[in-house]
ROPA-267101 format. One record per residue: y negated, x, z of N, C-alpha, C in turn; residue number from 1; residue in three letters. Coordinates in pm, 1 decimal. Example, Ala and Ser with C-alpha at 12.3 -4.5 7.8 and 13.67 -1.06 7.14 Angstrom:
        nyy        nxx        nzz       cayy       caxx       cazz        cyy        cxx        czz   seq   type
      569.0     1319.0      780.0      450.0     1230.0      780.0      330.0     1320.0      780.0     1    ALA
      225.0     1285.0      708.0      106.0     1367.0      714.0       -3.0     1290.0      787.0     2    SER
This chain:
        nyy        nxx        nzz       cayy       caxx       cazz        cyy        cxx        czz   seq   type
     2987.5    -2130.7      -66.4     2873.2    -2056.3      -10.7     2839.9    -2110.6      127.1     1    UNK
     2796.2    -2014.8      205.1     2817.9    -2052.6      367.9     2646.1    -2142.5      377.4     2    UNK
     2641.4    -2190.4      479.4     2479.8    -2220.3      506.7     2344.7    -2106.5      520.1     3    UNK
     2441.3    -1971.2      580.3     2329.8    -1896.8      596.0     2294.0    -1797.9      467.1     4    UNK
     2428.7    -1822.8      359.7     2412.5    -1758.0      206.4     2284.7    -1848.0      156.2     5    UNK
     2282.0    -1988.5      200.4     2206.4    -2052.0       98.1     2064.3    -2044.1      156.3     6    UNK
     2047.3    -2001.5      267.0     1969.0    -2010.7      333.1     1871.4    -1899.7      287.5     7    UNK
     1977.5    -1779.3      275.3     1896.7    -1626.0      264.6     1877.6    -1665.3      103.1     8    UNK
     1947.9    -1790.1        2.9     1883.5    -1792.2     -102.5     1721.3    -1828.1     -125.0     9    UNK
     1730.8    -1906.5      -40.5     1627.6    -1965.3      -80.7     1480.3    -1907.5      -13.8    10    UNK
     1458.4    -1831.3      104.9     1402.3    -1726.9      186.6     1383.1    -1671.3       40.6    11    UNK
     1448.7    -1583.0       -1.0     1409.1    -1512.5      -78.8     1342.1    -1598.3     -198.4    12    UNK
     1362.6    -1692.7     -265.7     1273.0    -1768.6     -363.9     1210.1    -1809.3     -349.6    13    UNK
     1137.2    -1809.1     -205.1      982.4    -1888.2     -176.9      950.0    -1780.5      -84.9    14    UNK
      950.2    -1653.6       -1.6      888.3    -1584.4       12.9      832.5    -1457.9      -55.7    15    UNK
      938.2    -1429.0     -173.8      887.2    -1329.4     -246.3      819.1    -1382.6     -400.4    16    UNK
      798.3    -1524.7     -433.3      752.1    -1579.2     -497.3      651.7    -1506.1     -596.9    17    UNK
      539.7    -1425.6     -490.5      441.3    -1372.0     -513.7      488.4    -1239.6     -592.0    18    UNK
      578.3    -1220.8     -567.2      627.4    -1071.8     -635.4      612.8    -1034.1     -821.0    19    UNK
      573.4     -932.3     -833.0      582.6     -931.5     -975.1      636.4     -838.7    -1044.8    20    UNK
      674.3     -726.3     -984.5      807.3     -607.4    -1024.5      942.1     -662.1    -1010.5    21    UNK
      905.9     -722.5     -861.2     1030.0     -797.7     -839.3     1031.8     -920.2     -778.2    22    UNK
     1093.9    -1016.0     -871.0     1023.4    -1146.1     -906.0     1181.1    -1239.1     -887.4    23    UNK
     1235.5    -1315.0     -759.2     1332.4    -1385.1     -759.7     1289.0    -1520.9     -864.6    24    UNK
     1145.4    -1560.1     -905.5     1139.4    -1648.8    -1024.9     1239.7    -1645.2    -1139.3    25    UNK
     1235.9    -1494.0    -1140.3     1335.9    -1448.8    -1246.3     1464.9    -1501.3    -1258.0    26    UNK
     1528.5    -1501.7    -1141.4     1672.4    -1540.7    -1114.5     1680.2    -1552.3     -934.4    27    UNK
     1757.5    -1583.1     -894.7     1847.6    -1619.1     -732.8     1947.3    -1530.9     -697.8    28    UNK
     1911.9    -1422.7     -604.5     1979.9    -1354.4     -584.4     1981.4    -1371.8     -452.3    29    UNK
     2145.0    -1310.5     -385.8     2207.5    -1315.1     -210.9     2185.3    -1160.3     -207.4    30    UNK
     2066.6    -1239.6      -97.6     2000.3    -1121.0       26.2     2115.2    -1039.4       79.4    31    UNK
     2259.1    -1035.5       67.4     2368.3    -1005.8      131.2     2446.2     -933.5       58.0    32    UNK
     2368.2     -914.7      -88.9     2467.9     -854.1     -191.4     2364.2     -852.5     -315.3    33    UNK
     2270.0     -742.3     -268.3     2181.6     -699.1     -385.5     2228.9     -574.1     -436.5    34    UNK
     2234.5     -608.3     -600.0     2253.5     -507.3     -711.1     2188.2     -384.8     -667.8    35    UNK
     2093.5     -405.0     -673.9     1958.6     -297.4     -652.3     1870.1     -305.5     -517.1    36    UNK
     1904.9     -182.1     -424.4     1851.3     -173.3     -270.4     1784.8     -103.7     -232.6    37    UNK
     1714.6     -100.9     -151.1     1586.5        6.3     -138.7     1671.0      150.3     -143.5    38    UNK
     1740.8      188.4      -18.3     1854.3      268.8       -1.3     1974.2      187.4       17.8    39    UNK
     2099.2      266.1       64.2     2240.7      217.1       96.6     2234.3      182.1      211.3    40    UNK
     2129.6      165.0      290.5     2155.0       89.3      403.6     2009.8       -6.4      425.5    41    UNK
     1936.3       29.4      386.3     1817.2     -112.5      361.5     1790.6     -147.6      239.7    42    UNK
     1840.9     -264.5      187.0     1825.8     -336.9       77.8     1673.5     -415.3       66.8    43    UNK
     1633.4     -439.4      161.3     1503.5     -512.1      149.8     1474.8     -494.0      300.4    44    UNK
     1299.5     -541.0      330.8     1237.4     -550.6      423.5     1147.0     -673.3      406.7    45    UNK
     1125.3     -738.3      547.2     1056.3     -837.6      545.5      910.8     -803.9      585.5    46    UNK
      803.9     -844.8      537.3      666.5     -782.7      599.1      597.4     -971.4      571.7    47    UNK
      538.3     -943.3      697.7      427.1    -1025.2      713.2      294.4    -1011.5      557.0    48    UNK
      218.5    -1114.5      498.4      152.0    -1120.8      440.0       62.3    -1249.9      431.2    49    UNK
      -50.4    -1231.7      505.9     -164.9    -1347.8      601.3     -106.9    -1431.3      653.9    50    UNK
      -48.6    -1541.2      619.0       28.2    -1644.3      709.8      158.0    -1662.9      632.2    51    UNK
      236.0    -1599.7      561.3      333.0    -1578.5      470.4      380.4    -1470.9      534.7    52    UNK
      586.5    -1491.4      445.2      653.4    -1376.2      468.9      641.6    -1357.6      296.5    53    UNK
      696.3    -1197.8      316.8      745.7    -1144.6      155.1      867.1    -1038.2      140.0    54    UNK
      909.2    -1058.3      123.6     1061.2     -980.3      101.5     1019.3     -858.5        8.1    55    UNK
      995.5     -721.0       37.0     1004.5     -601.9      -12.2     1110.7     -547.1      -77.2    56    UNK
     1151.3     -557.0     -212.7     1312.2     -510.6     -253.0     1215.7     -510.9     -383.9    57    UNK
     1373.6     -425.9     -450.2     1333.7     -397.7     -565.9     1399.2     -473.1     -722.5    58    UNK
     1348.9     -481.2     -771.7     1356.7     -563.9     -915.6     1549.0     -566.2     -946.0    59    UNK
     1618.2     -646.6     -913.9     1759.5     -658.6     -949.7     1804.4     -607.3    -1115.6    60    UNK
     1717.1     -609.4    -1187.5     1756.6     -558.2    -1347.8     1748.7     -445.3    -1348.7    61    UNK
     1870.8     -360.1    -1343.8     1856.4     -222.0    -1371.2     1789.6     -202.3    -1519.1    62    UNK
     1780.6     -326.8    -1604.6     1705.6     -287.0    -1728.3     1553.8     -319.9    -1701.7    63    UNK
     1537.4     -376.3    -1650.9     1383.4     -420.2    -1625.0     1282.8     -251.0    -1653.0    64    UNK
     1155.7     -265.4    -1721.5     1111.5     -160.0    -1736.7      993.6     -149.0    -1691.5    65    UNK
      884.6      -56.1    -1659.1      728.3     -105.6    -1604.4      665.8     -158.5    -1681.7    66    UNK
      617.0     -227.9    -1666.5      509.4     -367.7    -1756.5      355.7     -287.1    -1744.8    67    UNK
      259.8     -323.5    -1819.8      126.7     -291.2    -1862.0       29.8     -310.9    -1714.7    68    UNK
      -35.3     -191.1    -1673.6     -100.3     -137.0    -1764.9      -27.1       15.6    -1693.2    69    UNK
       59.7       -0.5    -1632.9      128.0      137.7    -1523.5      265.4      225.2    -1664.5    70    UNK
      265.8      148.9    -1767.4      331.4      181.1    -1882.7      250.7      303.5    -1906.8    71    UNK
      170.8      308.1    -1910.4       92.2      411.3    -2041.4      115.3      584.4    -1949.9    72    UNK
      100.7      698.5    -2010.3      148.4      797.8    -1958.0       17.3      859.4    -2028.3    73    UNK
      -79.8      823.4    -2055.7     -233.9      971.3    -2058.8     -322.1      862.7    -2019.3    74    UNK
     -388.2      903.9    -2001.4     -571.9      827.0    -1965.3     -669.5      980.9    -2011.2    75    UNK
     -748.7      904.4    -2028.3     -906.1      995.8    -2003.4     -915.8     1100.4    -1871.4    76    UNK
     -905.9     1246.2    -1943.0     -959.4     1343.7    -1789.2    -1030.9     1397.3    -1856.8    77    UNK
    -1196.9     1387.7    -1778.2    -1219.0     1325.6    -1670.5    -1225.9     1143.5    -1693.8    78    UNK
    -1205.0     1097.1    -1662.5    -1235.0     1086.4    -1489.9    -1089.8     1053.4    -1415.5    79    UNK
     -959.4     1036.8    -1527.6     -822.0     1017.3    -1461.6     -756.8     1155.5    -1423.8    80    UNK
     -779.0     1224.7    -1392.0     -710.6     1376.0    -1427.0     -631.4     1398.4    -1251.5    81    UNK
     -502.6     1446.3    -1304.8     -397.2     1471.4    -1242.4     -426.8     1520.7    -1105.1    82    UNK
     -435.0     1485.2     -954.3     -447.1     1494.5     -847.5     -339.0     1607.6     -819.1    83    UNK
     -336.9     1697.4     -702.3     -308.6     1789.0     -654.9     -197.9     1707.4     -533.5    84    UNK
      -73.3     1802.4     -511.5       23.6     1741.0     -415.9      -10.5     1736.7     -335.0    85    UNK
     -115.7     1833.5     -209.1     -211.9     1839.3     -127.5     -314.5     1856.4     -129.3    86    UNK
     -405.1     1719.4      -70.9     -537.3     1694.2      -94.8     -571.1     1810.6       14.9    87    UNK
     -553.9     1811.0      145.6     -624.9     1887.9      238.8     -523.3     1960.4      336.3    88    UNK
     -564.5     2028.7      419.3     -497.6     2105.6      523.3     -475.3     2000.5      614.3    89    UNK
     -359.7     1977.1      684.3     -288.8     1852.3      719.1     -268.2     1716.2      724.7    90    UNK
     -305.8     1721.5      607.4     -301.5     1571.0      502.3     -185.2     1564.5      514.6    91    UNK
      -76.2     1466.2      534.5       67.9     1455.9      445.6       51.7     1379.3      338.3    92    UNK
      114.9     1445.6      231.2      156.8     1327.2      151.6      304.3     1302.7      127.9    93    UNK
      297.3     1160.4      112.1      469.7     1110.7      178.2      480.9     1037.1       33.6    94    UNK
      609.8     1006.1        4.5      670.0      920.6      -75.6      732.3      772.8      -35.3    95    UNK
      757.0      704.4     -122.3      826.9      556.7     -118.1      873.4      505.0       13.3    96    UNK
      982.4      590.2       57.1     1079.2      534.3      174.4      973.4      588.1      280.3    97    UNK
      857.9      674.2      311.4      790.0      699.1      393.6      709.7      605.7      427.6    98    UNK
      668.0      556.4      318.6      540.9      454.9      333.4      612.9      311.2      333.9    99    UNK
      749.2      272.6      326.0      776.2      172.7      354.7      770.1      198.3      516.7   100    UNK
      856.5      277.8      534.5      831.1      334.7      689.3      697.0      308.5      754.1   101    UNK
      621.8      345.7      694.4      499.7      290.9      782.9      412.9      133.5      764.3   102    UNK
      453.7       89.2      635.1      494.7      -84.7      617.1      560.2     -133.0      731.6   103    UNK
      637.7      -71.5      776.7      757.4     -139.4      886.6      663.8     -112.3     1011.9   104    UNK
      613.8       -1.1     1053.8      565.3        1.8     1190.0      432.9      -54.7     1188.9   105    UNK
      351.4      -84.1     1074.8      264.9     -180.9     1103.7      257.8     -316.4     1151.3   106    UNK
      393.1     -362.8     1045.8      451.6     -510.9     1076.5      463.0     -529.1     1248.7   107    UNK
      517.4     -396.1     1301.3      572.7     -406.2     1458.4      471.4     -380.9     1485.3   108    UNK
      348.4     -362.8     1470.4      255.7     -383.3     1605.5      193.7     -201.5     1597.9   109    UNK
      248.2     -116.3     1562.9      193.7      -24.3     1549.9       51.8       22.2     1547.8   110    UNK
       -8.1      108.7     1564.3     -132.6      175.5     1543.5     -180.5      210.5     1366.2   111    UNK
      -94.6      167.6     1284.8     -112.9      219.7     1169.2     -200.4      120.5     1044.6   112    UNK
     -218.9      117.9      949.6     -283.9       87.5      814.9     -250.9      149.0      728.0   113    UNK
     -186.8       25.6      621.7     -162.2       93.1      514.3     -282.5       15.1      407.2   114    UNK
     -333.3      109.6      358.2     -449.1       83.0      269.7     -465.9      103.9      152.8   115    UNK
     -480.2      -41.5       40.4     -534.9      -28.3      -88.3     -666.1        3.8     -104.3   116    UNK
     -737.4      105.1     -158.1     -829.1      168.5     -202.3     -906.5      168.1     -318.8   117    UNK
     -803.3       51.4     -396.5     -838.1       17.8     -551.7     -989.1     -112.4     -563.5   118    UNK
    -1068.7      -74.1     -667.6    -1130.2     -176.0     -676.9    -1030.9     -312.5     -739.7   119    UNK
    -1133.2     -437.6     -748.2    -1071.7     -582.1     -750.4     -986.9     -563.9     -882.2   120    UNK
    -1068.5     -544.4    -1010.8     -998.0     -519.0    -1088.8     -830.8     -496.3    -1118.1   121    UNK
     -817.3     -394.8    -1070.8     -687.1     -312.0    -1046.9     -608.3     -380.8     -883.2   122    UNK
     -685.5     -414.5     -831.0     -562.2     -477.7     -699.8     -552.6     -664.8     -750.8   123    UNK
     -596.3     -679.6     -854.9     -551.3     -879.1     -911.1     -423.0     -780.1     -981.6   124    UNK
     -370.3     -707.5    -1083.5     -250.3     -675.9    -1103.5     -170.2     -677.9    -1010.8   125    UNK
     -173.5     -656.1     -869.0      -89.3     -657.2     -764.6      -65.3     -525.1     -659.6   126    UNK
      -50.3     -596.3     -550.5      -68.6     -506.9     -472.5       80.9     -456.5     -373.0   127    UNK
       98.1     -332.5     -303.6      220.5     -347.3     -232.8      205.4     -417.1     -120.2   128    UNK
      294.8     -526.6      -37.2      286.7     -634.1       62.9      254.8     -538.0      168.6   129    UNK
      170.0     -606.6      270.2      161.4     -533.3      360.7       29.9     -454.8      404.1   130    UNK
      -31.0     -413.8      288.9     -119.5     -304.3      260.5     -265.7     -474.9      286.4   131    UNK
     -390.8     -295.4      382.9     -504.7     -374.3      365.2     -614.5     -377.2      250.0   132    UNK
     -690.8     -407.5      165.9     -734.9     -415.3       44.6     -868.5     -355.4      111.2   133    UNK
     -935.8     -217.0       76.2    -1063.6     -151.4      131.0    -1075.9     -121.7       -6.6   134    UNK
    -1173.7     -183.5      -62.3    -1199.8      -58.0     -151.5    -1297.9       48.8     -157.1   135    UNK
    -1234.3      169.8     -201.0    -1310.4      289.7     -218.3    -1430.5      242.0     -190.5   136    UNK
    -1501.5      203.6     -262.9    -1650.1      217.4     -263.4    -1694.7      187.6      -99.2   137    UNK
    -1639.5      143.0      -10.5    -1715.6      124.9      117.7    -1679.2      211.1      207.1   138    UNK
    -1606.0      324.7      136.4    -1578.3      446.8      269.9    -1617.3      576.5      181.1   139    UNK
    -1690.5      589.1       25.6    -1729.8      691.4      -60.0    -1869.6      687.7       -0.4   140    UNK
    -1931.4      809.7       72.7    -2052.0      829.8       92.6    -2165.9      806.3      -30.5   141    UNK
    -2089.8      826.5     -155.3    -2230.0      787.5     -245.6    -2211.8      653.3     -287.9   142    UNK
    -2148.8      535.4     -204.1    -2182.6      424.6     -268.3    -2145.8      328.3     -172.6   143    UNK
    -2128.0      434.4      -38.6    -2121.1      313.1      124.6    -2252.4      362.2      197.4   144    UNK
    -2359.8      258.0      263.5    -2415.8      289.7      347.1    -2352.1      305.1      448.5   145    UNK
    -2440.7      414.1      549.0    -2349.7      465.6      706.9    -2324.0      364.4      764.9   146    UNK
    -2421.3      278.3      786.5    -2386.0      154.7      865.9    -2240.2      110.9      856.2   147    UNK
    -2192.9       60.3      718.2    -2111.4      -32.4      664.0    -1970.5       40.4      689.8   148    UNK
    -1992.2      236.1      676.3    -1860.1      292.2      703.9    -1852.2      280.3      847.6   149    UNK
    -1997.7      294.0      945.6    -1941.7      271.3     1034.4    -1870.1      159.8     1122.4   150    UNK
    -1912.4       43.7     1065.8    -1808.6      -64.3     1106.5    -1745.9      -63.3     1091.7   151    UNK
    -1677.0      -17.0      953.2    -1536.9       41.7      940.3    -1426.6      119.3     1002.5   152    UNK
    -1498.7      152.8     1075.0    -1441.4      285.7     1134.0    -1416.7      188.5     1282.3   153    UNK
    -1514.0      170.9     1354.6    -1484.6      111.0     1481.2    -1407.6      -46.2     1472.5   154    UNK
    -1407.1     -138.5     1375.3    -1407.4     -254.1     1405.3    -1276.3     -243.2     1285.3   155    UNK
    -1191.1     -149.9     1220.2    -1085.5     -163.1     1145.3     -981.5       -7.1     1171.7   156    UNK
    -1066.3       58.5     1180.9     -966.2      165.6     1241.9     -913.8      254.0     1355.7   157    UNK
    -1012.1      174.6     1449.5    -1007.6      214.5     1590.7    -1057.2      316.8     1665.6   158    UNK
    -1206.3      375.9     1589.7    -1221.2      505.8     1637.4    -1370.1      397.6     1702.0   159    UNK
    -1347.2      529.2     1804.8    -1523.0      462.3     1891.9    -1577.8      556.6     1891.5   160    UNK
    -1713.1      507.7     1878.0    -1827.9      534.5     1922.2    -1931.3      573.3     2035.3   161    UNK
    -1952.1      695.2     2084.4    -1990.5      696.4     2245.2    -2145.7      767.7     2233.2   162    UNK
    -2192.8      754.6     2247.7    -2356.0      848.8     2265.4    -2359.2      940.8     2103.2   163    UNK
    -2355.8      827.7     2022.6    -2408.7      909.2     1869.0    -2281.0     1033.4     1798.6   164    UNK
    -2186.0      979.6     1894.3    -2038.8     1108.9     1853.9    -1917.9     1033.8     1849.6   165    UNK
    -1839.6     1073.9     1743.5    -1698.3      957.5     1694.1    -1588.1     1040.9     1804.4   166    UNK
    -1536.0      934.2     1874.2    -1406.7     1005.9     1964.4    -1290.8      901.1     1891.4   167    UNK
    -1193.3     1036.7     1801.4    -1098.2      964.7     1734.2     -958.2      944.0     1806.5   168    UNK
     -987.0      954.7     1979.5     -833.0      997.1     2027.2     -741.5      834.2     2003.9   169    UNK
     -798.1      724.2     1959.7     -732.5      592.5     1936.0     -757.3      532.0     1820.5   170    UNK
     -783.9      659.0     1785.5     -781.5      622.9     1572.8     -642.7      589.3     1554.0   171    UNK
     -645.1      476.1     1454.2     -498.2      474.1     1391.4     -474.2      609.9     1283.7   172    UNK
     -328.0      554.7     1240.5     -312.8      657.8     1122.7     -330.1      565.1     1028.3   173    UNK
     -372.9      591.8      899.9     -421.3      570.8      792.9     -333.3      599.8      679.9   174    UNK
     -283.6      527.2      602.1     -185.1      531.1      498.6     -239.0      488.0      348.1   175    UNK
     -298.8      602.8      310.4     -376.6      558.3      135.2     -285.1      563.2       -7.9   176    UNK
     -324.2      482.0      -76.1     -288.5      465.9     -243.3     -379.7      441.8     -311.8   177    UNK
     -343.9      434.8     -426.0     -460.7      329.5     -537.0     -366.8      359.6     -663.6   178    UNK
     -373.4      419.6     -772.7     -318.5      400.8     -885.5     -224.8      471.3     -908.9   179    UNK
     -235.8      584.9     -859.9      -98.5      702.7     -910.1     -145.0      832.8     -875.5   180    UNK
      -84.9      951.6     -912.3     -160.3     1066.1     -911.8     -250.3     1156.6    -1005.6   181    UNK
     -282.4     1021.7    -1106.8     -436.8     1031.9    -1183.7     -540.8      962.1    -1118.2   182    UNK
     -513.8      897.0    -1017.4     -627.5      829.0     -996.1     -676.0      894.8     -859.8   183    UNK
     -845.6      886.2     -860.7     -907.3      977.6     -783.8     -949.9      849.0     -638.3   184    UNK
     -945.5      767.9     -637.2     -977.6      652.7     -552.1     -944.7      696.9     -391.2   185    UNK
     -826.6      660.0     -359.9     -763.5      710.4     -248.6     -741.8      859.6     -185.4   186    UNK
     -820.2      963.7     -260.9     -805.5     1091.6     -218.4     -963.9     1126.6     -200.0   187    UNK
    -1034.0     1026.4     -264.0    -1213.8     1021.4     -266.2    -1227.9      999.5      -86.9   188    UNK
    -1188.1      873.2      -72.7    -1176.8      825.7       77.5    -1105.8      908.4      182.0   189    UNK
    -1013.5      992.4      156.9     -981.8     1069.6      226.7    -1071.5     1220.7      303.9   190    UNK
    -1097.4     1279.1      175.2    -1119.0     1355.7      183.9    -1353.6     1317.6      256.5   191    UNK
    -1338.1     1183.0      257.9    -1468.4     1179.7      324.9    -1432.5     1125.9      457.1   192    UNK
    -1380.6     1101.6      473.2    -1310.0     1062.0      599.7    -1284.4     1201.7      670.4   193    UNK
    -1209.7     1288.5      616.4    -1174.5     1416.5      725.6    -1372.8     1471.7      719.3   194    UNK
    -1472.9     1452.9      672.2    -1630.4     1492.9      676.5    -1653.1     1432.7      807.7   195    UNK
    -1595.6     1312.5      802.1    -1634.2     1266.5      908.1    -1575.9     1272.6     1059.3   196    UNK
    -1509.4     1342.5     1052.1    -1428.1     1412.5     1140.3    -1291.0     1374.8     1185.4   197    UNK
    -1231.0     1288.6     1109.1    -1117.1     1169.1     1141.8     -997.0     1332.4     1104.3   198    UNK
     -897.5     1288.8     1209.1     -817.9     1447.4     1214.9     -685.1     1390.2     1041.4   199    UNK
     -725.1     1526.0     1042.7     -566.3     1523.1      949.9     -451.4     1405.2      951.6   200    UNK
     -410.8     1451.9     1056.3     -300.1     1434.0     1114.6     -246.7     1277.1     1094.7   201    UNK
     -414.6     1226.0     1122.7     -362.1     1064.9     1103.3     -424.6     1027.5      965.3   202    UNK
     -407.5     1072.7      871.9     -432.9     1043.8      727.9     -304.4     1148.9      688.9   203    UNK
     -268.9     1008.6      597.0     -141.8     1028.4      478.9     -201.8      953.4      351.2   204    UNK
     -121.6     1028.3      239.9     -156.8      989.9      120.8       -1.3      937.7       31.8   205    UNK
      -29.3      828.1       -6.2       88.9      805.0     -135.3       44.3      843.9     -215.9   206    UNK
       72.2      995.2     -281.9       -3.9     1019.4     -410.7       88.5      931.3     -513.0   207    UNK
      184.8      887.7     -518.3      282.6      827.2     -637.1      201.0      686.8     -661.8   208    UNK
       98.7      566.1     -593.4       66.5      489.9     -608.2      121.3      427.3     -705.2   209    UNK
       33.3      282.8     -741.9      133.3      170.3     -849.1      171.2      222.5     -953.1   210    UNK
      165.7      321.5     -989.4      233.0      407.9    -1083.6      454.2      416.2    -1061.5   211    UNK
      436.3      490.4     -935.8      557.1      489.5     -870.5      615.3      404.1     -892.1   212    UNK
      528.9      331.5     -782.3      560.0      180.5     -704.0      610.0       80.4     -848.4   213    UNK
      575.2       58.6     -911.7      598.5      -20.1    -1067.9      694.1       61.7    -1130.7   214    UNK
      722.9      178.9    -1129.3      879.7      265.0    -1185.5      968.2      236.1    -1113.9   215    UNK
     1000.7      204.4     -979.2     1098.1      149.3     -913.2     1105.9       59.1     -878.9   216    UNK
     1031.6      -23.6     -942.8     1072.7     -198.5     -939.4     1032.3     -254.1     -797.2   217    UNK
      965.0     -199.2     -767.1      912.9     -258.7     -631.7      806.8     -390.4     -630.7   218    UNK
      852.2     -495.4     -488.9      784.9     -618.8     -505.6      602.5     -558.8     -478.6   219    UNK
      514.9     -699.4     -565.4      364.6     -648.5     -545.1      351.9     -829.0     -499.2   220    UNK
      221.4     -803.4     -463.9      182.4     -911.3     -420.5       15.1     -991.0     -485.7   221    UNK
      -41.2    -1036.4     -464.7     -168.9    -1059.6     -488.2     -248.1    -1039.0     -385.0   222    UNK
     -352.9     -988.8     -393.1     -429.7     -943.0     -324.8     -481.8    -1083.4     -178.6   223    UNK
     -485.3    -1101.1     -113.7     -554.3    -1169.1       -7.9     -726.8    -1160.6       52.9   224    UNK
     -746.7    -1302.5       10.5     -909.8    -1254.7       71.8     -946.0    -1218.0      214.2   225    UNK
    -1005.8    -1158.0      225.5     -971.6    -1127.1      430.4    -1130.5    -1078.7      381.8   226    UNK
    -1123.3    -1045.4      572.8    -1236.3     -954.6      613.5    -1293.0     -843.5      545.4   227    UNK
    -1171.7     -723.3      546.5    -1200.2     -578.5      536.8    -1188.5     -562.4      397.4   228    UNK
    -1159.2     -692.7      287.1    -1138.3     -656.7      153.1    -1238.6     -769.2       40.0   229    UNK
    -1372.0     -783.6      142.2    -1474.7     -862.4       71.7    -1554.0     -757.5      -21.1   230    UNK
């Protein structure tokens, strides 16, 4: 084994540590020759996570299966009931390799956010790397004061403020999840967000959330205490 085989071994066993779909604890696998790859030409991605790296790939056991609580296939409707493929008139909603896609252009410096929406509860199971931890409740008009969304808005997503009127021309784009496409979390925030006049265009939705994300063996992380996710 060369130096830089052992090298990419061990990268991978102490940066994706945190992982729990996909967990090199499990076993030692070469970054250079994974079983299981995102696609046929990106096997993994590296993303920044607070002062940590984490290796984004997916669970090497083609037997590996989703673990509790993203196992179960009914919940309670109301209040879990099956979300719509389009929340709004130029909403996108994107899938897996999209939203790694925008994982990647955040890492570079981009204008973008990718955002967990889940309360604490549900983001200590784990979160996808990368992503900022908001939860719902501080961008849902019935349970954020204006104030609090509006810091939000200027001091995390880049829209300003000029004489009592939001000018969104240096809004980022906005990249939401939370549980799957039963869960109402991340489409709550959306759809108050376009009230507030934030354009389409830069709001996307993962409707597949950790639902998906946990069917394809994808790495999660633990949540990070920060600013925007007190």
């Amino acid at each position: 084994m060369t130096a830089g085989h052992l090298l990419a071994l061990l990268i991978l066993a102490t940066a994706a540590a945190s992982a729990r779909a996909a967990d090199p604890a499990e076993d030692v696998f070469d970054l250079k020759d994974l079983r299981v790859k995102i696609t046929e030409s990106l096997p993994y991605l590296e993303l920044g996570q607070g002062d940590r790296k984490v290796l984004l790939m997916r669970h090497q056991d083609p037997g590996h299966v989703i673990e509790q609580p993203f196992d179960k296939t009914s919940r309670d409707c109301p209040p879990y009931c099956v979300q719509p493929m389009q929340l709004a008139p130029g909403v996108e909603t994107i899938g897996e390799l999209e939203l790694i896609d925008y994982l990647g252009r955040a890492a570079a410096g981009e204008d973008v956010l990718v955002i967990d929406s889940r309360t604490p509860p549900w983001t200590a199971l784990g979160m996808i790397p990368g992503a900022l931890f908001i939860p719902y409740t501080r961008l849902d008009p019935a349970t954020a004061e204006p104030r609090s969304v509006a810091e939000l808005m200027e001091l995390e997503f880049g829209v300003v403020r000029a004489e009592g009127l939001w000018n969104f021309g240096s809004a980022k784009t906005l990249v939401f999840y939370c549980n799957g496409p039963w869960c109402g979390q991340s489409p709550t925030n959306i759809r108050a967000l376009l009230e507030y006049g934030y354009p389409a265009h830069k709001l996307k939705w993962y409707r597949g959330g950790m639902q998906a994300w946990e069917q394809l063996g994808f790495t999660t992380v633990k949540p990070a205490v920060a600013g925007a996710g007190r």
